[in-house]
DRENTORKOL-3810 file (N, C-alpha, C; in nm, 4 decimals):
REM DRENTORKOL-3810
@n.u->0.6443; n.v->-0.8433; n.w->5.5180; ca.u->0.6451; ca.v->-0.7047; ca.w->5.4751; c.u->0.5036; c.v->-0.6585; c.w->5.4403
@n.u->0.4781; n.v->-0.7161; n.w->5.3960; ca.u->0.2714; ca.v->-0.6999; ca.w->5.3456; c.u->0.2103; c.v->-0.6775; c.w->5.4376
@n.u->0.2456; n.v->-0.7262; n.w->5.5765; ca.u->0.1333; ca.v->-0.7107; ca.w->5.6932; c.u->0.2099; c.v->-0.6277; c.w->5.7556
@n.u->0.3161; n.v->-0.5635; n.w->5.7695; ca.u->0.3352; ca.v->-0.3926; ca.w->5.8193; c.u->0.2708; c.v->-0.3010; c.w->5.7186
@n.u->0.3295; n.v->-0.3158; n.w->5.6308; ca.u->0.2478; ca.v->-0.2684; ca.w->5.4797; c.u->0.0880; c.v->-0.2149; c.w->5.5071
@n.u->-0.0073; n.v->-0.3475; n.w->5.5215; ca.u->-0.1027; ca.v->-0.3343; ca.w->5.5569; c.u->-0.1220; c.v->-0.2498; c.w->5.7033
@n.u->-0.0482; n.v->-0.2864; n.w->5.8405; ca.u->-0.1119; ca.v->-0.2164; ca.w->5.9479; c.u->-0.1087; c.v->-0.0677; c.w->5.9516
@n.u->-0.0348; n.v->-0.0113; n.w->5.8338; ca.u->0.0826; ca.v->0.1390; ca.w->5.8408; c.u->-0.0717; c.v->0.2235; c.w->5.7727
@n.u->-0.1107; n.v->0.3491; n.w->5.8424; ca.u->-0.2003; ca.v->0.4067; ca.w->5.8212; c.u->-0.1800; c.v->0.4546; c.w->5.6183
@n.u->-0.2794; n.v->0.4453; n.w->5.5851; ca.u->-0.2886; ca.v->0.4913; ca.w->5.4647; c.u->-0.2879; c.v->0.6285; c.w->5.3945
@n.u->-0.2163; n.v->0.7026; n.w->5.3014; ca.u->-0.1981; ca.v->0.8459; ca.w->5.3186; c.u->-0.1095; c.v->0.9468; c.w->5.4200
@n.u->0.0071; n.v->0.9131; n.w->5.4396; ca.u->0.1055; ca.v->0.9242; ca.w->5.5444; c.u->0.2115; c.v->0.8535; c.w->5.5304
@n.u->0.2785; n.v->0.9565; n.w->5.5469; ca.u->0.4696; ca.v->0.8501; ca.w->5.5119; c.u->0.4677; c.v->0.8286; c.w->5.6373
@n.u->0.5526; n.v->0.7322; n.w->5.6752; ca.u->0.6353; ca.v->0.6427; ca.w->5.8117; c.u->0.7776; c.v->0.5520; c.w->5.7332
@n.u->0.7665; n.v->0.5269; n.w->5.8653; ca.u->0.9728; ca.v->0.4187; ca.w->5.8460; c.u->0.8914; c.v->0.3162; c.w->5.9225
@n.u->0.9536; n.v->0.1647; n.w->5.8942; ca.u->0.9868; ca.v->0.0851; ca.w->6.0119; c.u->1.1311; c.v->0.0273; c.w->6.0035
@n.u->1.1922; n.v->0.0436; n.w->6.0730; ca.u->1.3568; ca.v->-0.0342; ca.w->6.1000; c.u->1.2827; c.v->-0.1984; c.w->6.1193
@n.u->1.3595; n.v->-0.2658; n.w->6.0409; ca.u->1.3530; ca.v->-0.3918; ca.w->6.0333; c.u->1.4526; c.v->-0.4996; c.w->6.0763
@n.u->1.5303; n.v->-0.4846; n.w->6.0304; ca.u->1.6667; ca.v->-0.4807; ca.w->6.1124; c.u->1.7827; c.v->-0.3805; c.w->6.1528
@n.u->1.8535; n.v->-0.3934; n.w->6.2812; ca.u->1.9651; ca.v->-0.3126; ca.w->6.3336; c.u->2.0609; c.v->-0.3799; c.w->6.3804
@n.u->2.1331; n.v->-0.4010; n.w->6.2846; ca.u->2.2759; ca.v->-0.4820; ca.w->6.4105; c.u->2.3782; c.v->-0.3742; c.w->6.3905
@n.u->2.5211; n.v->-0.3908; n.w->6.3987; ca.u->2.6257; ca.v->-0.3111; ca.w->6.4335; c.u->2.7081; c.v->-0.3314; c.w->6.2705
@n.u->2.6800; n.v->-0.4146; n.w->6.1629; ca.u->2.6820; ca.v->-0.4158; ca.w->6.0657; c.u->2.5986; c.v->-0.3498; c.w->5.9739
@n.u->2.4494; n.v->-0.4000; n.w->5.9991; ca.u->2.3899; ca.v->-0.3058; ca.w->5.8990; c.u->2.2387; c.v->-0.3558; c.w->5.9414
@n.u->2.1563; n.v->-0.2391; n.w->5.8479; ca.u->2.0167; ca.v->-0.1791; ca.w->5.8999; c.u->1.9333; c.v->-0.1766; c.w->5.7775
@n.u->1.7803; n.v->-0.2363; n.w->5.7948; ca.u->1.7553; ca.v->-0.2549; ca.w->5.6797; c.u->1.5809; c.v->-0.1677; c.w->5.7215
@n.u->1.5249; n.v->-0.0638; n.w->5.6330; ca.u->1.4153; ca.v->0.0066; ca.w->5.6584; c.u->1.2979; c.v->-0.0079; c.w->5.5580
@n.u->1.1806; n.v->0.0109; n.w->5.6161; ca.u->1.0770; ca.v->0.0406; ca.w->5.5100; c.u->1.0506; c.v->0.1813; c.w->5.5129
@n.u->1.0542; n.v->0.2273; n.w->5.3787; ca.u->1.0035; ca.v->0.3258; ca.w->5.4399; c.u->0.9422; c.v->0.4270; c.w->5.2759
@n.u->0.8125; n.v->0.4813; n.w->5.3588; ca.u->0.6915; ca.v->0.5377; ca.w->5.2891; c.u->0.7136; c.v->0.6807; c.w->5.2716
@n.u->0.6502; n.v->0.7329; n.w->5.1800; ca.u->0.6448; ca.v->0.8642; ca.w->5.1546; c.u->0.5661; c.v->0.8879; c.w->5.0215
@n.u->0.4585; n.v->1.0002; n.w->5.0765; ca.u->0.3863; ca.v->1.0792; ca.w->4.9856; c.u->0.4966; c.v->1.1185; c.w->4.8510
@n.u->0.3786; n.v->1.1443; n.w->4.7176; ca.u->0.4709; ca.v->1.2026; ca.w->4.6365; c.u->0.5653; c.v->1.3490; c.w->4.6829
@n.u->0.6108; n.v->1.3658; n.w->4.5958; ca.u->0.7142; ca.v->1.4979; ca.w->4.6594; c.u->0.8109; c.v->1.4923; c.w->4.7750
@n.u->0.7787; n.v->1.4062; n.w->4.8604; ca.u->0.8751; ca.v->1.3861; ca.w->4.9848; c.u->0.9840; c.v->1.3147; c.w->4.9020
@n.u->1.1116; n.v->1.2892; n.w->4.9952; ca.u->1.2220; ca.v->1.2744; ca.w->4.9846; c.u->1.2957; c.v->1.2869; c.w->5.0600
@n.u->1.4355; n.v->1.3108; n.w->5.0170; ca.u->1.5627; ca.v->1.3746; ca.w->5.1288; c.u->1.6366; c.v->1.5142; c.w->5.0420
@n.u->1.7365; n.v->1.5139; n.w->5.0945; ca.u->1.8519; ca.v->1.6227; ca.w->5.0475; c.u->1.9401; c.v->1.5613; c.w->4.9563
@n.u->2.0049; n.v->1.6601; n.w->4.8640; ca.u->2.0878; ca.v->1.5791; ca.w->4.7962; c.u->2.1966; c.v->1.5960; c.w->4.9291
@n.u->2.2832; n.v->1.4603; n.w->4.8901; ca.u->2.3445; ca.v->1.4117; ca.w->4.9941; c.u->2.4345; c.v->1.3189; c.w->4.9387
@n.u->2.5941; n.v->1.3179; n.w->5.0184; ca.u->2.6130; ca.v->1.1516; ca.w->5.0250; c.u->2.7055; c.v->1.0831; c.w->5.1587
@n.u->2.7555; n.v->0.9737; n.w->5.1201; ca.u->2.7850; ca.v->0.9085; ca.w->5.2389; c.u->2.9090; c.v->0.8722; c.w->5.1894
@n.u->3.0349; n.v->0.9197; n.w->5.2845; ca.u->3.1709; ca.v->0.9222; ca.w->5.2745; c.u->3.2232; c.v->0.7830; c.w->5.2904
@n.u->3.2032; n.v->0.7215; n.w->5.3390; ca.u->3.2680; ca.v->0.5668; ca.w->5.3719; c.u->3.1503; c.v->0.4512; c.w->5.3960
@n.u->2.9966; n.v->0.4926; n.w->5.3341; ca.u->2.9321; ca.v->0.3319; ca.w->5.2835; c.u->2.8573; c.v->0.3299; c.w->5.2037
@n.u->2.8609; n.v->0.2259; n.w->5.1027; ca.u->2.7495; ca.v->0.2350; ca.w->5.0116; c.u->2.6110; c.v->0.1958; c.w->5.0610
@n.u->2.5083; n.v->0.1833; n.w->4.9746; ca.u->2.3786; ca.v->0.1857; ca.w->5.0656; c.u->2.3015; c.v->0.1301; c.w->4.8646
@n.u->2.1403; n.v->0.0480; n.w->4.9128; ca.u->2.1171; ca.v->0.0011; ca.w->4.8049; c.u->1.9854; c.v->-0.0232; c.w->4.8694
@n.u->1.8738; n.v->-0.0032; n.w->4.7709; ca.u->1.7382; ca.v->-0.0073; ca.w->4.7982; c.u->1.6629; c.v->-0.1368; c.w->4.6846
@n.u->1.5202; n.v->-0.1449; n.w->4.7431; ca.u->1.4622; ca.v->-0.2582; ca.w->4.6842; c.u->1.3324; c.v->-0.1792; c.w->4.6699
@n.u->1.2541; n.v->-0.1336; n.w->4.5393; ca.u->1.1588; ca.v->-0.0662; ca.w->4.5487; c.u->1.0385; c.v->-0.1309; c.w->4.5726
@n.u->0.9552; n.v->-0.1241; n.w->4.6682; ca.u->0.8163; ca.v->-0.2046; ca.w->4.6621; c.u->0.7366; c.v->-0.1378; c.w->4.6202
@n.u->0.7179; n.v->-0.0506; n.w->4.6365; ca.u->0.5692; ca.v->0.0385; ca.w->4.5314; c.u->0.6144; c.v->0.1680; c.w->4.4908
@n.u->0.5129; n.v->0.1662; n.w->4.4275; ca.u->0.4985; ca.v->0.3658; ca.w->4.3631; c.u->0.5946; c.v->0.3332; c.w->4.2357
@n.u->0.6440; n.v->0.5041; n.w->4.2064; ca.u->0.7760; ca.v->0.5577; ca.w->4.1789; c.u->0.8157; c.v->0.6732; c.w->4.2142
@n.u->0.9722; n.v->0.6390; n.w->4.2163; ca.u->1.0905; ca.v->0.7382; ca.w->4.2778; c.u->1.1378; c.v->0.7782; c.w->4.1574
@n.u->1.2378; n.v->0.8991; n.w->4.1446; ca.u->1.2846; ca.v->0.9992; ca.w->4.1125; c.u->1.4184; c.v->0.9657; c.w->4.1962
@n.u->1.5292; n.v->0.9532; n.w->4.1644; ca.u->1.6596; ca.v->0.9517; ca.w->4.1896; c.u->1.7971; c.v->0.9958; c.w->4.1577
@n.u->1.8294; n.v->1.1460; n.w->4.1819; ca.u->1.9421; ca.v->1.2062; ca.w->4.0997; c.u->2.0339; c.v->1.1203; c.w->4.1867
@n.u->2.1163; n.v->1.1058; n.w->4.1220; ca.u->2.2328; ca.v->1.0591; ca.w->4.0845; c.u->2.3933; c.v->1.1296; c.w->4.0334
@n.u->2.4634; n.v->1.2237; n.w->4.1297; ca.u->2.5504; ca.v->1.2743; ca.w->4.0169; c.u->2.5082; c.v->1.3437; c.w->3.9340
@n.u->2.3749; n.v->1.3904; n.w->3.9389; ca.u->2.3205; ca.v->1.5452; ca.w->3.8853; c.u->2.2125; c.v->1.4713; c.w->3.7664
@n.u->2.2310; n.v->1.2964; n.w->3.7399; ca.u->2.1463; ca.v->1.2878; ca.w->3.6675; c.u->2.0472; c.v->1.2005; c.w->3.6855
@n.u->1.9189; n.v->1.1929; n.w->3.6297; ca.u->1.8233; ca.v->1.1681; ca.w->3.6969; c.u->1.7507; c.v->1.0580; c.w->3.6125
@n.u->1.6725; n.v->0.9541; n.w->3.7306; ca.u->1.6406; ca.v->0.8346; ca.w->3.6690; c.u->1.5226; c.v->0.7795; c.w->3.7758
@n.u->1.4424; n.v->0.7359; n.w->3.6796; ca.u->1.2953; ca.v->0.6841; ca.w->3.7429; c.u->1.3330; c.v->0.5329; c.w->3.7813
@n.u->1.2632; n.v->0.5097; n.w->3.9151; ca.u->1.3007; ca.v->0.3709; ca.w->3.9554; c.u->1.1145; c.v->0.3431; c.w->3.9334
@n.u->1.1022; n.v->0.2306; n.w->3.9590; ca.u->0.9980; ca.v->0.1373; ca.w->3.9959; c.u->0.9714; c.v->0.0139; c.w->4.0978
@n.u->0.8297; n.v->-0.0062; n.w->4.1053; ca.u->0.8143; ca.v->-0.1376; ca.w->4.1836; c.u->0.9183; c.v->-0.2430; c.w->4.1288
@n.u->0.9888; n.v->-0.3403; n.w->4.2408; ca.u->1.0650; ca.v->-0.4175; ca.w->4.1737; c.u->1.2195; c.v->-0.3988; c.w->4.1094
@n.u->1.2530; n.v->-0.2537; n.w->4.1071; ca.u->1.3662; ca.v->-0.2442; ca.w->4.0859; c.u->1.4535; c.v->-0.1801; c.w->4.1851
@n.u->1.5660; n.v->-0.2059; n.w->4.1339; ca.u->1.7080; ca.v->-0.2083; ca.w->4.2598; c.u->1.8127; c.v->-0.0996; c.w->4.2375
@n.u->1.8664; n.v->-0.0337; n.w->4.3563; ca.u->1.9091; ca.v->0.0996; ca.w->4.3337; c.u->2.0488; c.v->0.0937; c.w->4.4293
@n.u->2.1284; n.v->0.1000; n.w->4.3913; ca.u->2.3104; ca.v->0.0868; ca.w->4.4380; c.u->2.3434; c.v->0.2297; c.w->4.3947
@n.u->2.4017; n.v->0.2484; n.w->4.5241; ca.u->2.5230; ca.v->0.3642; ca.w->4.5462; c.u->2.6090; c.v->0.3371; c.w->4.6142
@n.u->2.7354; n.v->0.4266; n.w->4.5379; ca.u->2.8449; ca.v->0.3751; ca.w->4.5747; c.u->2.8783; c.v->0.5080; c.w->4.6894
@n.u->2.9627; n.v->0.4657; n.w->4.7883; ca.u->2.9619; ca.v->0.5618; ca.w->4.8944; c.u->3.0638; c.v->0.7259; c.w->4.8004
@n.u->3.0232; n.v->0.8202; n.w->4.8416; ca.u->3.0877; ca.v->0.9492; ca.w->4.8098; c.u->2.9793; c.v->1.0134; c.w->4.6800
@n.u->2.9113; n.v->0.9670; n.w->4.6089; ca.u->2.8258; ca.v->0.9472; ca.w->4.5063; c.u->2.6938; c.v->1.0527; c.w->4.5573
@n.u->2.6902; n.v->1.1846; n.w->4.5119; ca.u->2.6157; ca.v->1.2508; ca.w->4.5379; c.u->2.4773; c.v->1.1980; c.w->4.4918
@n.u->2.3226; n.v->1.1923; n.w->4.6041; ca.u->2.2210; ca.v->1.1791; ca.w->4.5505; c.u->2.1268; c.v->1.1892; c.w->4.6437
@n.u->2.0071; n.v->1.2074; n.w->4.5390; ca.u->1.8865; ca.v->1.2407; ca.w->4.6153; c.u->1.7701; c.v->1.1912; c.w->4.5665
@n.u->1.6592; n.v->1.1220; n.w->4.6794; ca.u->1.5587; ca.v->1.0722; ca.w->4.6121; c.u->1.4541; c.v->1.0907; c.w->4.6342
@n.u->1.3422; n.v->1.1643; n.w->4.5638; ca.u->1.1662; ca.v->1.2070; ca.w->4.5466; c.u->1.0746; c.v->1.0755; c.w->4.5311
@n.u->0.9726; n.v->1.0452; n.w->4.5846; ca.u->0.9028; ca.v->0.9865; ca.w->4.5391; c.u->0.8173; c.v->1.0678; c.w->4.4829
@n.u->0.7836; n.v->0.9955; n.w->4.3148; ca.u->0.6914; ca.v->1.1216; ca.w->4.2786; c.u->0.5213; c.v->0.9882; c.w->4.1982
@n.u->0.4743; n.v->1.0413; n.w->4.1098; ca.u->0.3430; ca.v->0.9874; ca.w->4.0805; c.u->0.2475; c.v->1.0368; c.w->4.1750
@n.u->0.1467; n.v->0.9572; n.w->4.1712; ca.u->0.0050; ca.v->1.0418; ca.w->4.2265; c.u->-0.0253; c.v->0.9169; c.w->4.3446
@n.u->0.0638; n.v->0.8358; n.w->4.4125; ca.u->-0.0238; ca.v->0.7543; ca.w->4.5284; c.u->0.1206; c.v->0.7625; c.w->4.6378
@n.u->0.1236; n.v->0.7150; n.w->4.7335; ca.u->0.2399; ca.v->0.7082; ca.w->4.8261; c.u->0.3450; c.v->0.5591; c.w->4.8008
@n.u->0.4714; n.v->0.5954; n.w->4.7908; ca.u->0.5958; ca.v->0.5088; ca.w->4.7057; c.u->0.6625; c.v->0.4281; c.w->4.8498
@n.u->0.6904; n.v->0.3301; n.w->4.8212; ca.u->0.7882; ca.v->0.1957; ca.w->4.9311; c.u->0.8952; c.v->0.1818; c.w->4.8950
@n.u->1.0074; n.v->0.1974; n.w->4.9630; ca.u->1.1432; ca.v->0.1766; ca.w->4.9357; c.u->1.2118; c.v->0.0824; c.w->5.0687
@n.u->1.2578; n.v->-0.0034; n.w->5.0175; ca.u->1.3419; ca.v->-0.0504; ca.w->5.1347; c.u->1.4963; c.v->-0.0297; c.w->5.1389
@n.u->1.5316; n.v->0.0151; n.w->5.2080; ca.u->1.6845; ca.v->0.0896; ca.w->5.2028; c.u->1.7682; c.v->-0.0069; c.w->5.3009
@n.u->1.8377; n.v->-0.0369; n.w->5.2710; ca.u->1.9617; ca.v->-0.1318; ca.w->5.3315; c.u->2.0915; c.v->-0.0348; c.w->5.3397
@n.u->2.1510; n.v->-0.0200; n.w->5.4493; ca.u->2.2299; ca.v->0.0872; ca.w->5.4876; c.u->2.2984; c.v->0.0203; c.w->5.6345
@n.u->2.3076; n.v->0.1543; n.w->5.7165; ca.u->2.3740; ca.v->0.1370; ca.w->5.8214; c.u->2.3151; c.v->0.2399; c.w->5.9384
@n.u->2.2437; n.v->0.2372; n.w->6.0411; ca.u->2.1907; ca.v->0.3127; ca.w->6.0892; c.u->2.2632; c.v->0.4527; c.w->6.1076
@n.u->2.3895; n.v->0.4197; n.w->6.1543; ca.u->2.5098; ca.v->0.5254; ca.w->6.1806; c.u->2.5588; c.v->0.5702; c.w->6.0886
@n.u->2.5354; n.v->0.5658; n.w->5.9723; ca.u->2.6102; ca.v->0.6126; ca.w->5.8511; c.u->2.5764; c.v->0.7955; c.w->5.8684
@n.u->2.6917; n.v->0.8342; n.w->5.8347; ca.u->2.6616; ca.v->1.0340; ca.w->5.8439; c.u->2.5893; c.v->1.0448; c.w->5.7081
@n.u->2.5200; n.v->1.1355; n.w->5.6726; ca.u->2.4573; ca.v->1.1935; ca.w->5.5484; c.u->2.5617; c.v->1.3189; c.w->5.5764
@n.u->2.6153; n.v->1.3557; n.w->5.4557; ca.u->2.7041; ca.v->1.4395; ca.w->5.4528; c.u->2.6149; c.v->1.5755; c.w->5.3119
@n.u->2.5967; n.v->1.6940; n.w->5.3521; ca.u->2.5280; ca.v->1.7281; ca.w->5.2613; c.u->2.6245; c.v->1.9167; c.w->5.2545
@n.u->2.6075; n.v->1.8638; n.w->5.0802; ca.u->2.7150; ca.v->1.9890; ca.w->5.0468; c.u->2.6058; c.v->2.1047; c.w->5.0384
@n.u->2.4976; n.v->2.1168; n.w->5.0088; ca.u->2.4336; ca.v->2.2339; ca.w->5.0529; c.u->2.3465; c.v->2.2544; c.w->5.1479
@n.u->2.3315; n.v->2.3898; n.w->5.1993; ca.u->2.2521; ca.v->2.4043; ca.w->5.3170; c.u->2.1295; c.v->2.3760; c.w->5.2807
END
């Protein structure tokens, strides 16, 4: 992980898919502060991250909680949420999921 880490341009979010099977999909993936997604959730899978750097910002069910390097983040599928990376350098999350999973999002 350190030496994608390292080759991945500096100052610029990217993904790398790390693994893909027909079970499940495991990503790196970067982002400037402020980036993120939608609040969102996923009807039939849960999904759980491994933070490698920065910090994230993670509502949860409307409430909100700072992750860190090193800590671990479970959702349960139907579980509305959304996650910012915020601080002042670019944040690593590795997300374990399912490539095919729908993001289901109640607002436009």
């Amino acid at each position: 992980v350190d030496d994608i880490i390292a080759s991945k341009p500096s100052g610029q979010s990217w993904t790398k898919r790390l693994v893909n099977s027909d079970s499940n999909s495991a990503t790196l993936i970067c982002q400037l502060p402020g980036e993120g997604n939608r609040l969102h959730y996923h009807a039939d899978w849960n999904e759980w991250w491994y933070i490698v750097k920065g910090r994230w910002e993670w509502e949860i069910e409307g409430r909100k909680i700072e992750v860190n390097k090193g800590d671990v983040i479970f959702i349960e599928k139907g579980k509305l949420h959304k996650i910012t990376a915020i601080g002042n350098e670019p944040a690593i999350r590795f997300a374990v999921s399912r490539a095919d999973v729908m993001h289901i999002y109640p607002h436009k």
